[in-house]
C-alpha positions in Angstrom: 142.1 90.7 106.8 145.7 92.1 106.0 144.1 95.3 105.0 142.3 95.7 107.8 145.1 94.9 110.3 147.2 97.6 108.2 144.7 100.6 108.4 143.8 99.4 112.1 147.8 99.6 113.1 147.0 96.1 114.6 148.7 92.3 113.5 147.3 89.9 111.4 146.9 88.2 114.3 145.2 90.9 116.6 142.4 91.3 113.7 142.0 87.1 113.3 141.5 86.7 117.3 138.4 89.4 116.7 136.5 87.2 114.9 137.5 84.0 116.4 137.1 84.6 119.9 140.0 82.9 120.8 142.0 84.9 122.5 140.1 88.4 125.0 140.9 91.5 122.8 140.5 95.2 124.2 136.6 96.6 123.8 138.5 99.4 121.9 140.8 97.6 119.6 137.6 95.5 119.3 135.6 98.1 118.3 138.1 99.9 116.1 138.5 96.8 113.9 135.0 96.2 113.7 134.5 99.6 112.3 137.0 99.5 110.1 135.8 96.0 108.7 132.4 97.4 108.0 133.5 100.5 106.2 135.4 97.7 104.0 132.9 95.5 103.4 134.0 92.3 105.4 132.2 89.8 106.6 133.8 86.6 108.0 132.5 83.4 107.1 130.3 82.4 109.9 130.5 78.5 108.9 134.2 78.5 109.2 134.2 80.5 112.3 131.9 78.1 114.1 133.7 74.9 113.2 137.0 76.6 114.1 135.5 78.1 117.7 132.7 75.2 118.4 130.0 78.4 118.5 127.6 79.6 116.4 126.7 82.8 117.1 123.1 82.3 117.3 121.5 82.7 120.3 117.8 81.4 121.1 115.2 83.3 121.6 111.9 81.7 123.2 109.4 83.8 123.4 105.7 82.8 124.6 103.1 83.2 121.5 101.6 86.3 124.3 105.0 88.2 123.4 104.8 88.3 120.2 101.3 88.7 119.3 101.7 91.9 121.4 102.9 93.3 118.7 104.0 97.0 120.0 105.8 95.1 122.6 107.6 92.7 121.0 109.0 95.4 118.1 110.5 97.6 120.7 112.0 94.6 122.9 113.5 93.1 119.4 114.7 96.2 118.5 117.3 96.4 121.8 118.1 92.8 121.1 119.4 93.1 117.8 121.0 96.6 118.0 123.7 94.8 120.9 123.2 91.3 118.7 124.5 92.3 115.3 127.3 94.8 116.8 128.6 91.7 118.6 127.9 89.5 115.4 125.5 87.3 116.7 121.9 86.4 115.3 118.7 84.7 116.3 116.9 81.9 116.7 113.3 82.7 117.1 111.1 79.9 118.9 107.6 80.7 119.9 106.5 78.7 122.6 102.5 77.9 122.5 102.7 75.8 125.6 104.9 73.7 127.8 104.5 70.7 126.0 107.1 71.2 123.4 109.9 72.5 126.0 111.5 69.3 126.7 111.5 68.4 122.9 113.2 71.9 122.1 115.6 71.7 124.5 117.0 68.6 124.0 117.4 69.7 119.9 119.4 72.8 121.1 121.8 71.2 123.3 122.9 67.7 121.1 122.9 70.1 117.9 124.9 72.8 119.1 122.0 75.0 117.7 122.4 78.3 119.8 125.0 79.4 122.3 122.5 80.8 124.5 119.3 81.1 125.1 117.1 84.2 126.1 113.4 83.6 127.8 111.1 85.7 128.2 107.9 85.9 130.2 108.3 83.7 133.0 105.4 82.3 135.2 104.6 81.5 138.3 105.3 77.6 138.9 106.7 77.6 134.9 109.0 74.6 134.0 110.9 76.4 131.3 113.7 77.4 133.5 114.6 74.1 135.2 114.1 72.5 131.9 117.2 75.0 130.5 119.0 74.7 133.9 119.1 70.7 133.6 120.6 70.7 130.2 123.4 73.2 131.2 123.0 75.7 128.6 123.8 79.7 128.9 120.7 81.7 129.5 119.2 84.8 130.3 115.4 85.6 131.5 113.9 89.1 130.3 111.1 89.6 133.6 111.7 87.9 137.1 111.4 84.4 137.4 109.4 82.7 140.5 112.2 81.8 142.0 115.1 84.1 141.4 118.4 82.4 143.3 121.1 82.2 140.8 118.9 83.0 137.9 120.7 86.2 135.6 117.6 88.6 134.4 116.5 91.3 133.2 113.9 93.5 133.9 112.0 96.7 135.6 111.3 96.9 139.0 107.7 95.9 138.1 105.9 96.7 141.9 107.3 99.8 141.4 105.7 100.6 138.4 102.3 99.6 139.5 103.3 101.8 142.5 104.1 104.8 140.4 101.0 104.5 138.6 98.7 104.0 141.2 100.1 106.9 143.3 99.6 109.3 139.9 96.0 108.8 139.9 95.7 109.1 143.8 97.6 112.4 143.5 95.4 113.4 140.9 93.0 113.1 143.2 91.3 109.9 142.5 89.8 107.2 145.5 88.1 104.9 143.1 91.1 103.0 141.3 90.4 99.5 139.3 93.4 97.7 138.1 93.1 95.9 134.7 96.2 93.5 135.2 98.0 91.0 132.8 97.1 87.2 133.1 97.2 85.8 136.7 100.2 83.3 136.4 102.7 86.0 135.1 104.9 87.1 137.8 104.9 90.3 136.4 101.1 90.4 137.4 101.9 89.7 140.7 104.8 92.2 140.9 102.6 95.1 140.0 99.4 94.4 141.5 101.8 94.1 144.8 103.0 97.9 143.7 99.2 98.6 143.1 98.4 97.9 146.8 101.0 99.5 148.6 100.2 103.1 147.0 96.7 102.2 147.9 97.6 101.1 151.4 100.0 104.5 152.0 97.1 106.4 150.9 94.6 105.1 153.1 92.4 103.8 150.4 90.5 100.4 151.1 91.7 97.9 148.3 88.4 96.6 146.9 89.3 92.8 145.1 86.9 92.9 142.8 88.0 96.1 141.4 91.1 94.5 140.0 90.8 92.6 136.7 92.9 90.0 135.3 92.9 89.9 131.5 93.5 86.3 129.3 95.9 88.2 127.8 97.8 91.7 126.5 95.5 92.2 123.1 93.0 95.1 122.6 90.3 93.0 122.5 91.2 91.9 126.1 91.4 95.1 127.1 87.5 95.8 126.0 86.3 92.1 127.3 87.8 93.4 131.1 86.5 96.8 130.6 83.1 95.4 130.3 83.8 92.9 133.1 84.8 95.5 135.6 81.4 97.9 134.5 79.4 94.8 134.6 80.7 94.6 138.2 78.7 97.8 139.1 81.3 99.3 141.4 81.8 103.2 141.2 85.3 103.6 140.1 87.2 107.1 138.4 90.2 106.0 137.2 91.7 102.8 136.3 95.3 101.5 136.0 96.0 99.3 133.1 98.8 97.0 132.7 99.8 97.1 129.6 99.2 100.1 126.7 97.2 97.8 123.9 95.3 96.5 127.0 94.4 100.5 127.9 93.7 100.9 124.4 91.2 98.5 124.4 89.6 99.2 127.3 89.5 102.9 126.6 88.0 102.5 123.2 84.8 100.1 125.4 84.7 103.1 128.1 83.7 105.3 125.1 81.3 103.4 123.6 79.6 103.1 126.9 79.6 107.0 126.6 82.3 107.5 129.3 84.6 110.5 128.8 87.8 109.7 129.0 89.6 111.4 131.4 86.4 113.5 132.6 84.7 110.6 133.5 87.1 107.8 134.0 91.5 108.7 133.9 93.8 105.8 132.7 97.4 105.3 133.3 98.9 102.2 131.6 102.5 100.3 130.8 104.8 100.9 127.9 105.1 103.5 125.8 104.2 101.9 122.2 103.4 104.6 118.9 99.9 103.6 119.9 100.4 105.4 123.1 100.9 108.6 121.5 98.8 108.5 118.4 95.5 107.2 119.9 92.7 109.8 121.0 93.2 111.0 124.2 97.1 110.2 124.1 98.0 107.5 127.1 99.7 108.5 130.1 101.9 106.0 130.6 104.6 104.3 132.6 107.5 103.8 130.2 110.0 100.7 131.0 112.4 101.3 128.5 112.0 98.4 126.9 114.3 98.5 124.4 117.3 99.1 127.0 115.8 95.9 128.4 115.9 93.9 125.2 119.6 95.5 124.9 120.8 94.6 128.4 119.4 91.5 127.7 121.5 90.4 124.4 124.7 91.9 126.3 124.1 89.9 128.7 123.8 86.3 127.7 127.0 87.7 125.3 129.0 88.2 128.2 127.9 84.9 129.9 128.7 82.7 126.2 131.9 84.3 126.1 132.9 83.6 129.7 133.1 86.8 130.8 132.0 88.0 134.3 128.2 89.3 134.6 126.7 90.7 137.3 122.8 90.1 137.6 120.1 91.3 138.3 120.3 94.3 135.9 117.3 96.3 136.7 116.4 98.9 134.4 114.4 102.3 135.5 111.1 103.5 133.9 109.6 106.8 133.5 105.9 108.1 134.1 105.2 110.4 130.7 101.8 112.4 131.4 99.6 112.8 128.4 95.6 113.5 128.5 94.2 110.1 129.4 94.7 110.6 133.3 93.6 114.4 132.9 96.5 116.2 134.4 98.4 117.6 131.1 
């Protein structure tokens, strides 16, 4: 570390307090020895660091098995999680949570062990337990999407009604009357949020909302997309454009359109959620609402960083999204 304080012009001191955390350095004298360590190759011994500071620098991440299964997703959320993570010198703890059973169980490991720092959840549900089982145990945390009942909660996310807003309005601009909604699962709150979004463009358009032209899928896979594509034509409601929630959903569903022999977008124009490789690389190309999920995934890890190392946060940090036209709505 002496050679490192010398080419930093910093003390001894100044470059132990870095990695310790035990006294508030500057961001730039922070970042300027942290630069300067990598280019020499050192890496502070993360066992001695946590028995000297009480942390570990792991936080948790508890992901629902949805999450990660929804593979184009998940890469581009974990990416933004560990791009802030390792810069600050933290890692994860991955937990997939296949139900609610198990919550209780996993809490109660992570706070008498001193597992994680933090914890980051991601997902929330309408009427879900995870967050009062967190807030009971008195652990840091951070939600990635809105919870049900957002007083006091720090989160991250998109304005989600907006999106489904911004998507809907596309396709009504484009000239469309006829719009069904292939949503996410019905208990996510970020269903809710953008079928809420979905009516109001409707609404401000004069376009009767039709219930049964909006789908709710089990889940965010391509082959949940197909199963509500065929749900919706099994409905036998004229519709000319659909708004999907999600792009491996609109993949899905596109590929059933097709093999019903439905031209896609001179038949039927889809607008989905995300912007995944998928999006750009299938045939027609997805139009697509982008969240930026990656900046979420970033925002996240700063800030449950910020709130493990005392530091004032400011939440809700909402995070904008961009409509990218491509062919599948028909207007590029």
């Amino acid at each position: 570390m002496k050679d490192i304080a010398e080419r930093a012009g910093v003390s001894l001191s100044t470059v132990s307090h870095v990695y310790s955390g035990k006294r508030t350095i500057s961001e730039p004298v922070k970042r300027q020895v942290q630069k300067i360590a990598a280019e020499m190759g050192y890496r502070p011994n993360l066992v001695a660091k946590s028995l000297a500071t009480k942390k570990t620098n792991v936080i948790g991440l508890y992901l629902s098995s949805q999450s990660v299964q929804d593979a184009p997703f998940f890469s581009i959320l974990l990416k933004g999680l560990t791009l802030v993570a390792n810069n600050e010198h933290y890692r994860f703890l991955l937990n997939v949570r296949e139900s609610e059973h198990n919550e209780e169980t996993y809490y109660d490991e992570i706070h008498k062990g001193d597992v994680v720092d933090g914890v980051i959840i991601t997902d929330p549900r309408i009427g879900d337990m995870q967050i009062e089982q967190i807030q009971k145990r008195d652990i840091p945390f951070v939600v990635i999407g809105r919870p049900s009942k957002q007083f006091s909660i720090p989160y991250v996310d998109t304005d989600n009604e907006d999106v489904g807003y911004c998507a809907t309005n596309h396709l009504i601009n484009l000239g469309h009357r006829k719009i069904a909604f292939i949503n996410g699962p019905k208990d996510y709150t970020v269903s809710k949020d953008r079928l809420l979004g979905y009516r109001r463009a409707l609404l401000e358009a004069g376009v009767p909302y039709i219930d049964d032209l909006v789908i709710f899928s089990d889940d965010f896979f391509q082959n949940c997309g197909a199963e509500s594509a065929s749900r919706l034509m099994k409905l036998g409601l004229k519709f000319t454009a659909v708004f999907v929630a999600a792009d491996n959903l609109a993949v899905g569903a596109m590929k059933y359109f097709q093999l019903q022999g439905m031209k896609v977008p001179e038949e039927v124009g889809i607008v989905a959620v995300n912007n995944s490789l998928i999006s750009e690389t299938i045939n027609p190309s997805l139009t697509v609402i982008d969240i930026l999920t990656e900046e979420i995934g970033a925002a996240a890890a700063q800030l449950i960083i910020d709130k493990i190392e005392g530091k004032e946060i400011v939440y809700p940090k909402i995070i904008g999204h961009n409509l990218i036209v491509r062919q599948s709505c028909g207007a590029s």
